[in-house]
PALUMRO-999679 format. One line per field, with one value per residue (C-alpha): chain; residue number from 1; residue in one letter; y, x, z. Coordinates in steps of 0.001 Angstrom, whole numbers, plus 524288, in hexadecimal, padded with zeros to 5 digits. Layout:
# PALUMRO-999679
ch = A;... $
i = NUM;... $
aa = A;... $
v = Y;... $
u = X;... $
w = Z;... $
This chain:
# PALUMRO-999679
ch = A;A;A;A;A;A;A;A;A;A;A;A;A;A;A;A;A;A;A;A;A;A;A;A;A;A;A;A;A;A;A;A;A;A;A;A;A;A;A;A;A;A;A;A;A;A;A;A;A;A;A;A;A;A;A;A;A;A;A;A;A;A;A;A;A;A;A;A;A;A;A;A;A;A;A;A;A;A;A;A;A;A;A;A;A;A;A;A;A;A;A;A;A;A;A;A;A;A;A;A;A;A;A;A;A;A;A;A;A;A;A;A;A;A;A;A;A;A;A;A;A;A;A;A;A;A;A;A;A;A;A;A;A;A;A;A;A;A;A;A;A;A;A;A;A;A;A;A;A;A;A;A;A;A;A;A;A;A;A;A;A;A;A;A;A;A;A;A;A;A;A;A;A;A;A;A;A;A;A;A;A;A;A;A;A;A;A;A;A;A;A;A;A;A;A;A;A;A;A;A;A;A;A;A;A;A;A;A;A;A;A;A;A;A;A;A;A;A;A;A;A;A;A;A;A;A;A;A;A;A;A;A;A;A;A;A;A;A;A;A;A;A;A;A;A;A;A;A;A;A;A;A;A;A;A;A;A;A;A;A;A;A;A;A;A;A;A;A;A;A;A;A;A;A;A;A;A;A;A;A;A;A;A;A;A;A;A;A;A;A;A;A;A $
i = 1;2;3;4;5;6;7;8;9;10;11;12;13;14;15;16;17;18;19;20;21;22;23;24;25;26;27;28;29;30;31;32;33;34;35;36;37;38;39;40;41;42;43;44;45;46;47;48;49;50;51;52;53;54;55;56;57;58;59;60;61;62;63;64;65;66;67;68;69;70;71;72;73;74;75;76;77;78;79;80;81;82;83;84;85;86;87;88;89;90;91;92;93;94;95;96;97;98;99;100;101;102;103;104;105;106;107;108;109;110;111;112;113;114;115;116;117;118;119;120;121;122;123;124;125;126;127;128;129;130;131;132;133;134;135;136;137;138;139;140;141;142;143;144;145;146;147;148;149;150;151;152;153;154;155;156;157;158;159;160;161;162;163;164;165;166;167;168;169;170;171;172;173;174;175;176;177;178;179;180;181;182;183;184;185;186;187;188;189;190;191;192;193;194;195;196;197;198;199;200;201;202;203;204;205;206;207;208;209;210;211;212;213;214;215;216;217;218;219;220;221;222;223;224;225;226;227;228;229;230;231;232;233;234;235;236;237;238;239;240;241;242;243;244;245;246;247;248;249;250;251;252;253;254;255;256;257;258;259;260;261;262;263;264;265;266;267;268;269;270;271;272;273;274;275;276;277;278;279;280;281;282;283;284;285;286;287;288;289;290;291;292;293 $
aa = X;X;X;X;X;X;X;X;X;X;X;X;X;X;X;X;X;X;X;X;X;X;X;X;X;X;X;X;X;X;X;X;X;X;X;X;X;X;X;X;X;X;X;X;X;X;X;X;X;X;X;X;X;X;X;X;X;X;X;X;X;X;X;X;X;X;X;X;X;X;X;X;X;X;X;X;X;X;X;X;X;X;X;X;X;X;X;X;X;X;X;X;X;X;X;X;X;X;X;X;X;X;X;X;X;X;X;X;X;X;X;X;X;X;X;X;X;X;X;X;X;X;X;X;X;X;X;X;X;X;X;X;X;X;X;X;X;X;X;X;X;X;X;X;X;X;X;X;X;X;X;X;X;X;X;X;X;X;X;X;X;X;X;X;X;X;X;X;X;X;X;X;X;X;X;X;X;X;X;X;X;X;X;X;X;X;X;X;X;X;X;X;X;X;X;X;X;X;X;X;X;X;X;X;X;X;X;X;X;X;X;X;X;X;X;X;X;X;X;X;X;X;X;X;X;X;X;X;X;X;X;X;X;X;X;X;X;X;X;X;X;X;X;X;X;X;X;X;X;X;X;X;X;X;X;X;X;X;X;X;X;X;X;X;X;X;X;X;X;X;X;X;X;X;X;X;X;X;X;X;X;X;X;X;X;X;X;X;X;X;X;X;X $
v = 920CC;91F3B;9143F;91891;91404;91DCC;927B5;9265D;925A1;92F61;9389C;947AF;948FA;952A5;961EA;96968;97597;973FC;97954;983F5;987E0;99699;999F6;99FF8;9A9A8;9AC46;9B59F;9BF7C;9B769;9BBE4;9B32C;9B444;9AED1;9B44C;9B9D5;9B12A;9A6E1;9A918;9A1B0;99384;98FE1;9814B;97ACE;96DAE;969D7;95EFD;961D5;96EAD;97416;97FC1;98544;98444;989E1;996A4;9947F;9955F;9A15F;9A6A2;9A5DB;9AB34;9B622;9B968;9C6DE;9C323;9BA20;9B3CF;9A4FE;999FC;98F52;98030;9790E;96974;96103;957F0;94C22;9541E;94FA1;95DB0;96445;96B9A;96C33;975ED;980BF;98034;982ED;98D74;993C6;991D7;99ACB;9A685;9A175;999A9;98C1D;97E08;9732C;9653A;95959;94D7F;940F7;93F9E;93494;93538;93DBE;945A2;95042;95274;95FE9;96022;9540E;95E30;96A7A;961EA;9602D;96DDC;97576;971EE;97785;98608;990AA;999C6;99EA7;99C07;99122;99224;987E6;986F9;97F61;97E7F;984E6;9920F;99F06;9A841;9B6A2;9BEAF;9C2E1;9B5F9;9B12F;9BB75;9B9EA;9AC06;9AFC1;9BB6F;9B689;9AA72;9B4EF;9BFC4;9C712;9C90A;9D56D;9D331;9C58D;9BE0F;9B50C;9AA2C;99E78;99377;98E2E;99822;98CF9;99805;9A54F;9AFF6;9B4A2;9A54A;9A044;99E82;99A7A;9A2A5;99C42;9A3FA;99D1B;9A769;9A7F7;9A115;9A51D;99A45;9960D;98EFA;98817;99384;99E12;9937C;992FB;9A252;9A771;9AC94;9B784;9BE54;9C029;9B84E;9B990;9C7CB;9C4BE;9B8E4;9C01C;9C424;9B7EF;9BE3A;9C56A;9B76F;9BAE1;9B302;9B0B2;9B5FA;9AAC6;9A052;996C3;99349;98BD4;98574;98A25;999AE;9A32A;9AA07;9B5D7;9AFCD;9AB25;9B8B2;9BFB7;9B6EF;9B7B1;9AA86;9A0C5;994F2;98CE1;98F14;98CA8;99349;9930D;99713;996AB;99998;98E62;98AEE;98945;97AD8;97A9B;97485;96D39;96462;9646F;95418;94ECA;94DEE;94BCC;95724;96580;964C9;95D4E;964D8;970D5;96C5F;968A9;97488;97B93;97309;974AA;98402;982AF;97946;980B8;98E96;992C9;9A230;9A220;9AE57;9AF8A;9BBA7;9C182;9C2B7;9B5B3;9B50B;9A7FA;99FB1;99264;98BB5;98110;97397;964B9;95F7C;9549A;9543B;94DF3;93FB5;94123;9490B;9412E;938DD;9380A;936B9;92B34;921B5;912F0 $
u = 665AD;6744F;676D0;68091;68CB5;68983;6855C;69134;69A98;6948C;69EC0;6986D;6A20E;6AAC5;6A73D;6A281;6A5FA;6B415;6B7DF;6AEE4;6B539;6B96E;6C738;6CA73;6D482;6DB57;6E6D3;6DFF8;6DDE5;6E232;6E546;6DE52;6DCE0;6D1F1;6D3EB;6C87F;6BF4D;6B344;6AE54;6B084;6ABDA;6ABA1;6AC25;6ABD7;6ACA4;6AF13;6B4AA;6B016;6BD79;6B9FA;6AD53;6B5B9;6C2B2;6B849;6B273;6BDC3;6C3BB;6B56C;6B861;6C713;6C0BB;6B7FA;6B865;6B713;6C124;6BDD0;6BB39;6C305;6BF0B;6BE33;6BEDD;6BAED;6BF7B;6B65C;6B9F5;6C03A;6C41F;6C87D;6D2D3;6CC02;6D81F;6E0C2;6D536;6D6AB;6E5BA;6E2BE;6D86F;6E01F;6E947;6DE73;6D4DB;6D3C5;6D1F1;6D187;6CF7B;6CC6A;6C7F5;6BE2F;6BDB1;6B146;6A886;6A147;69F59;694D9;69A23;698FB;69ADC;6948C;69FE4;6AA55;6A319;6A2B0;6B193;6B449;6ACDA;6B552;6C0AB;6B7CA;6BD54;6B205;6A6DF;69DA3;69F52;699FC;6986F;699F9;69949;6A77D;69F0A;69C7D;6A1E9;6A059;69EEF;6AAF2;6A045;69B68;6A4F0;6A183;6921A;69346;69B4D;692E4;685E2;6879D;68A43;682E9;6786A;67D85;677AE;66FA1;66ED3;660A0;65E98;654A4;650BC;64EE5;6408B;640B1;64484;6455C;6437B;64DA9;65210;65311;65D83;669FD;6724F;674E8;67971;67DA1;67A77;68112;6788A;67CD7;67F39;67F28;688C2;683D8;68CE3;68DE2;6903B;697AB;6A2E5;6A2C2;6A448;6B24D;6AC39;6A90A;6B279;6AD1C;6BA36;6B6F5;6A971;69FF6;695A2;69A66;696FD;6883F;68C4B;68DB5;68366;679D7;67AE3;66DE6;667B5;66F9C;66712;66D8D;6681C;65B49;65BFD;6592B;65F15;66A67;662FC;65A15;663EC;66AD7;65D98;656AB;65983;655A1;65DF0;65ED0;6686D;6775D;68437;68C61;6878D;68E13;68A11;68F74;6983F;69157;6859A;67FB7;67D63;68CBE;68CE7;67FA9;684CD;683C9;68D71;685E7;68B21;686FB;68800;679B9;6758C;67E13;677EA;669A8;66C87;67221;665C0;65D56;66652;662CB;6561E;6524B;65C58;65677;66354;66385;668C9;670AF;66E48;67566;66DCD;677A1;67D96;68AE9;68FD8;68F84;68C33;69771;69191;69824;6955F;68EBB;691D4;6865D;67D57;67C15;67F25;67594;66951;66A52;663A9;66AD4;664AA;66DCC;66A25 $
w = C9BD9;CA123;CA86F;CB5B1;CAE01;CA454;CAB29;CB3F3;CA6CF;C9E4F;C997A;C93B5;C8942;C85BB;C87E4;C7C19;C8150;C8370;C74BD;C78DE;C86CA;C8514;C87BD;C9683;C98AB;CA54A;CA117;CA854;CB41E;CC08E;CCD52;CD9E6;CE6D1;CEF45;CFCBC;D0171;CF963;CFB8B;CF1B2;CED24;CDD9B;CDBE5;CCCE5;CCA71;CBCA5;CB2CB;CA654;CA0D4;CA1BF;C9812;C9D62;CAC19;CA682;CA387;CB11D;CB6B3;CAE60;CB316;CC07A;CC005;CBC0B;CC51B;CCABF;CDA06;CDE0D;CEA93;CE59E;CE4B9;CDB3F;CDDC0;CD12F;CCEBB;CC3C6;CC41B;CBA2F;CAFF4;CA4A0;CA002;CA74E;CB367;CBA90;CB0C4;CB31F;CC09F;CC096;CB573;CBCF6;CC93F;CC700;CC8F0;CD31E;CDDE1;CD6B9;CDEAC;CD50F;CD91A;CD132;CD28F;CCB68;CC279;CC68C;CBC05;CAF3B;CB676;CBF88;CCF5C;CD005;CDE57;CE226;CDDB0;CE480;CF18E;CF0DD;CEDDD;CF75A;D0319;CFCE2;CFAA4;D0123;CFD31;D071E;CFA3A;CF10D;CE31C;CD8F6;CCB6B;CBF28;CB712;CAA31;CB01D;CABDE;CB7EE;CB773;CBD4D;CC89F;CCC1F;CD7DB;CDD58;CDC4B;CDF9C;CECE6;CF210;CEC37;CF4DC;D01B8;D00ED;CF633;CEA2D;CE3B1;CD8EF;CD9F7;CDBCE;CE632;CE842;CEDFA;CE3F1;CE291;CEFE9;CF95D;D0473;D0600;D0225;D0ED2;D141F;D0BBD;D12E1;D06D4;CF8DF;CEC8F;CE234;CD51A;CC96A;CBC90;CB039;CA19A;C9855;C8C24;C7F4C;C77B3;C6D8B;C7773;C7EB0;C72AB;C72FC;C7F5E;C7CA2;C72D7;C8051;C8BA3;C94E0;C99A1;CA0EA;CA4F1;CA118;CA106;C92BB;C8D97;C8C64;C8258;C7934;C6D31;C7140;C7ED2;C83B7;C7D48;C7EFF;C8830;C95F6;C9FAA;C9F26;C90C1;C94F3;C8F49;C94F2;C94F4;C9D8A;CA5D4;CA836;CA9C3;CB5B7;CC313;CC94C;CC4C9;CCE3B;CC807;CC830;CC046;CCC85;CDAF2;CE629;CF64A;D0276;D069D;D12D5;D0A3D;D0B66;CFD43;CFCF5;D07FC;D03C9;CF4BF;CF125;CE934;CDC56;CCD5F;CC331;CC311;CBF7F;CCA72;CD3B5;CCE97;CD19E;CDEE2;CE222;CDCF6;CE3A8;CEFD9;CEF6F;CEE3A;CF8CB;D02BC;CFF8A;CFB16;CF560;CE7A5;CE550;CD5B5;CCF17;CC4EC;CBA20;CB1DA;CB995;CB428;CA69B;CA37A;C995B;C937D;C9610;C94A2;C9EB0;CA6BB;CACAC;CA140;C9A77;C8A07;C838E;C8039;C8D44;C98A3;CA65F;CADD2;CB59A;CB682 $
């Protein structure tokens, strides 16, 4: 039981994955500026400065080019703000920076304060620990406009019929690291194309989310959950965001969100992103129970 002094002072720790953070390269980076954004990706992270610097290498390298990105510091105690000028130099980068209130996050504060500045007629966000897939701007933008071929569609818990929805979201399938295949990801060139990081002996049965295998996760089609969303700009789903602390939170609401407005989710059949694991600022210490009093 933490008292609210406690709760409000608790500090995670230090990251146990930053002696593990593989190495990014960017010789081979070229710089671009886009005709026309049309779509606006929004990170807000604190700390985790080595699963974003591969993020951010992730998204340099995407193959269509018409995205900006809007990057938040929120808190750091790493330094955020030396990515941002590195990845600057290739891709439309605006950085910006909040003071922590507390040592858990408000990733929805920082989104609110980020999305007047998006240029793009779709805005997608993501979580600082994912490793995109060189095809996956591009999903997220037209997947949010128009049908996306091969993708499955559906209406969580089938709030409204099909041919009702007015709104798409386009929520991009997961792969998972362990802490093993975490500290070995550099003996395949995930460099080229993430999706090589399948080839890890072993990674078939490593267990991602909700302890399933990755397998599992590759192989089904409904998958209501997401890592990286994106939506029309106009779509209310920013506009009635609440200012709430906790990527985990945030993530629920906007769940619940598409499920009670009937939103389509747009859900591509293939794993087009990867989940670095990270500490958490989102949890009391191990063996505790988050209750304020």
């Amino acid at each position: 039981m933490l008292s609210r002094e406690e709760f409000d002072g608790y500090v995670p720790g230090e990251d146990v994955y930053a002696g593990k953070t593989p190495p990014v390269i960017t010789g081979d980076l070229t710089p671009w500026e886009p005709d026309r954004i049309k779509l606006s990706i929004l990170i807000s992270t604190w700390n985790r400065r080595g699963q974003l610097a591969v993020s951010l290498e992730c998204l340099a390298r995407q193959a269509w080019r018409d995205f900006e990105v809007l990057l938040n510091d929120d808190g750091s105690t790493e330094d955020i703000e030396s990515l941002a000028e590195l990845f600057g130099r290739y891709m439309p980068l605006t950085f910006f920076r909040s003071a922590r209130e507390s040592w858990r996050s408000c990733p929805s504060r920082a989104f609110r304060t980020m999305l007047p500045y998006a240029a793009g007629d779709v805005v997608a966000i993501m979580h600082p620990e994912m490793m995109l897939s060189q095809s996956a701007a591009w999903t997220l933008y037209y997947g949010a406009i128009e049908p996306l071929p091969g993708a499955h569609e559906y209406v969580i818990d089938g709030a409204c019929p099909r041919d009702r929805a007015e709104w798409r979201w386009v929520s991009l399938k997961p792969g998972f690291f362990d802490d093993e295949l975490y500290a070995r990801i550099d003996e395949v060139d995930w460099h080229a194309d993430v999706g090589n990081v399948r080839l890890l002996p072993g990674y078939g049965e490593t267990c991602g989310f909700a302890g399933q295998l990755n397998s599992w996760h590759a192989a089904r089609l409904e998958y209501p959950w997401w890592f990286v969303g994106a939506a029309r700009s106009d779509c209310p789903i920013w506009a009635d965001m609440p200012t709430i602390a906790g990527h985990g939170i945030l993530d629920m609401w906007m769940c619940r969100y598409r499920r009670d407005h009937g939103i389509l989710d747009v859900v591509p059949h293939q794993v087009l992103c990867y989940h670095q694991p990270h500490l958490t600022s989102a949890i009391a210490p191990a063996g505790e129970q988050v209750a304020i009093v």
